[in-house]
Each structure stands twice: as C-alpha cells, then as structure tokens.
C-alpha positions in Angstrom: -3.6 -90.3 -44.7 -3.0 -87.1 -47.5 0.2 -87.1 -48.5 0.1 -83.4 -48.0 0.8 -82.4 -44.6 0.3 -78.5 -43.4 -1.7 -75.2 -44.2 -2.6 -75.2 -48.0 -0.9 -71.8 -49.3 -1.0 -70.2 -53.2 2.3 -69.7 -52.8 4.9 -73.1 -51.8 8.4 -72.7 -50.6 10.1 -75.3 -52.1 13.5 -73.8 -52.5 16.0 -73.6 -49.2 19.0 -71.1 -49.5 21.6 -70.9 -47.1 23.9 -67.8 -46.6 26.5 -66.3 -44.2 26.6 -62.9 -42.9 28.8 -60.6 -40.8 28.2 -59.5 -37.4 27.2 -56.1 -38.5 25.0 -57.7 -41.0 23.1 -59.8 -38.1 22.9 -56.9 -36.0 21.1 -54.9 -39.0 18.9 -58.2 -39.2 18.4 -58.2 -35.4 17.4 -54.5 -35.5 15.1 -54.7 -38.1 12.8 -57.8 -36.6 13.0 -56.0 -33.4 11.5 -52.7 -34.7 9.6 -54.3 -36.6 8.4 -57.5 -35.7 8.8 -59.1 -38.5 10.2 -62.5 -39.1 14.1 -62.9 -40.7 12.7 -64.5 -43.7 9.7 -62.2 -44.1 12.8 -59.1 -44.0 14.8 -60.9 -46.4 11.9 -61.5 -48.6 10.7 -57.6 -48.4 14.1 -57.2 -48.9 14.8 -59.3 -52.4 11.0 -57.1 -52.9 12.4 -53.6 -52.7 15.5 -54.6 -54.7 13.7 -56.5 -57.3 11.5 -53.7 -57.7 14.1 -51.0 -57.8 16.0 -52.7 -61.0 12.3 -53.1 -63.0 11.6 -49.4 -62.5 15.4 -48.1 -63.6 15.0 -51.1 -66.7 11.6 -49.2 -67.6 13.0 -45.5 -67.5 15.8 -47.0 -70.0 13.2 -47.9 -72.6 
C-alpha cells in the first residue's frame, strides 16, 4: 500500500492553526458561507488573500 493516502494536490496543507473568535465574529463567518457558499477555511483563506494583497500594493506605492 502507498504511503500517501488521498487526492494528489500542488498545493499540501501541512500546517493546522487554531484560533478563537467572538460571537459577532462567528456570525460574520456564518453569514458569509451562507451567501456565499463557501467553506470556513476557503473564507479565511480568501481572507488572509485580500489582506496579503492589500499590504504588497501599499509596500509598492511606497517605493
């Protein structure tokens, strides 16, 4: 038997974070995968996205 079990992907997930969050925090969450139908982690990860993406482009007007 492979000692690799699962769909192949390009990108792993080998990290694991845990967090806590406020009730108004988990009702933003809960709004969002309902409008959406997105998945909490996929949210989280568009998320980290938008922020990440919002620091590079203030770094590159500072340049």
């Amino acid at each position: 038997m492979s000692p690799r079990t699962g769909r192949p992907t390009d990108s792993p997930k080998q990290h694991r974070e845990s967090f806590r969050l406020s009730d108004s925090d988990v009702k933003k969450l809960d709004f969002c995968m309902n409008k959406t139908g997105m998945t909490k982690t996929d949210i989280i990860r568009q998320g980290i996205d938008l922020v990440y993406n919002k620091i590079r482009a203030t770094e590159a007007l500072d340049k």
